[in-house]
N, C-alpha and C positions, 0 to 999 in steps of 0.2 A: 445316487451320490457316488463319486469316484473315491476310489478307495488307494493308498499306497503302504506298501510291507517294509515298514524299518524296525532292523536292529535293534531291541534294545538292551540295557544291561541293568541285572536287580541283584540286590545283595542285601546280607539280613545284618539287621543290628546287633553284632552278637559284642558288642562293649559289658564289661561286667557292670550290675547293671542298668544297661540299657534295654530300652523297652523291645525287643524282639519285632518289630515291625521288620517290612521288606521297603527299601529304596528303587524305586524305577528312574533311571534314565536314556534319555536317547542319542546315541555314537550321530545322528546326522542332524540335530534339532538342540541346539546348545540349552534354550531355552524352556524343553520340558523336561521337569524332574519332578518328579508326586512320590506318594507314597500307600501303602497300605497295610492292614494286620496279617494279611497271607498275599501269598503271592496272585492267585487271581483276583482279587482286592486292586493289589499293585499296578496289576496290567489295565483294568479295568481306570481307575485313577490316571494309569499314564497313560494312557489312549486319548482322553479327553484333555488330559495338558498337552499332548505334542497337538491335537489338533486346532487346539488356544494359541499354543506355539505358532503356527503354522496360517492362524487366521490373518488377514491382511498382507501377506506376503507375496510380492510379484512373483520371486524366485522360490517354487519348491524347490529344496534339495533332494538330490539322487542317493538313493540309499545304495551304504556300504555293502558291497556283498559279505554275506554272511561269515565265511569260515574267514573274511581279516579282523575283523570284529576283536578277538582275541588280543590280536597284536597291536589293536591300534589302543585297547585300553592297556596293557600291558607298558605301551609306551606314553600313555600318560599315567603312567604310576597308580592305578588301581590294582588295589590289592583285596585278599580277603574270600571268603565265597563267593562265588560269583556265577547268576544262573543268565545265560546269555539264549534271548526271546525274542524271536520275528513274532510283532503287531501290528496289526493293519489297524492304518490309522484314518478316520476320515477327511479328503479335504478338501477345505470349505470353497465354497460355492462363490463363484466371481460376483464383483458386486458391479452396479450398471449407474454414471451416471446417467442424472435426468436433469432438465431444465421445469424448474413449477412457478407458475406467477400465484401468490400468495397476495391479499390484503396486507397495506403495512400492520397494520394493529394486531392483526395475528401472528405476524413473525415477532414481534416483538412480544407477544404472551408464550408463546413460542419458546425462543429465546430465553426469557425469564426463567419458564421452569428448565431447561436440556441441560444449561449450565457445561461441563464440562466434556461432557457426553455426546455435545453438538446437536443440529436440525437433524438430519440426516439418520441417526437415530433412535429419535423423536419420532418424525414422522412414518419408521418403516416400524415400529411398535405399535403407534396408532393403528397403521397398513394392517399389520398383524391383526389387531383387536376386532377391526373392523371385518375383515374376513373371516374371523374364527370360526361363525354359524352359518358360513355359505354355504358351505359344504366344499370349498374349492380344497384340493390337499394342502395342507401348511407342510413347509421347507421343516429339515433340522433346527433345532436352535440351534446359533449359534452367539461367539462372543460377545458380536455387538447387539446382539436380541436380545440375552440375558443385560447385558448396562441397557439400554433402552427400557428393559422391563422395571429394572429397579428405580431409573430417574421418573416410570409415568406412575410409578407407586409413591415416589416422594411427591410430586408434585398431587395428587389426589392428597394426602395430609393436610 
């Protein structure tokens, strides 16, 4: 799995107070921000939000080098402690269309339970389930593993 080292920046909750937890976010990944009660907690948490972040995205972004990091939160107005962290984040694995000829009556049971989750994965959960005892190695999970995993567990209720 390919791996990428961004910047990120963690800061402790020190509001009077407030629950002392550590905030993680990342200067090139607008969209991951976790949290946790120490700070390898934090990093660990935000490792797996920027790589959530970062799932389905054409465009990775290039990480900032390091020593501007400072300046460039400085210039959006972060203040406070602030512990500044290269974490290597993993990122996800391209996905491949396919063409599949299905019975109509199975796409439409299909269908029925995926619900907002889509075919797609529906049937790379099934994929998954279905290999799990081949012994073939399974991939990381990933975001849309985990919702596939939770729509074949509603659908089994």
């Amino acid at each position: 799995m390919a791996v990428q080292y961004y910047p990120a920046v963690i800061t402790r909750d020190q509001r009077k107070g407030g629950t002392g937890t550590y905030t993680i976010q990342f200067v090139d990944i607008p969209g991951a921000i976790s949290w946790g009660n120490s700070i390898g907690e934090a990093i660990t948490h935000g490792r797996e939000a920027a790589a959530l972040a970062l799932e389905g995205e054409e465009d990775i972004p290039a990480s900032t080098p390091f020593d501007e990091v400072p300046a460039r939160m400085k210039a959006a107005g972060r203040k406070g402690a602030t512990i500044f962290q290269i974490v290597d984040v993993p990122l996800p694995e391209p996905t491949v269309r396919v063409n599949v000829t299905l019975p109509g009556d199975l796409v439409k049971r299909i269908d029925s339970v995926a619900g907002n989750y889509g075919r797609s994965d529906f049937l790379a959960t099934a994929a998954r389930e279905k290999l799990a005892g081949t012994g073939i190695p399974k991939p990381s999970r990933n975001k849309m593993a985990r919702r596939a995993e939770a729509m074949a567990s509603k659908a089994k209720r």
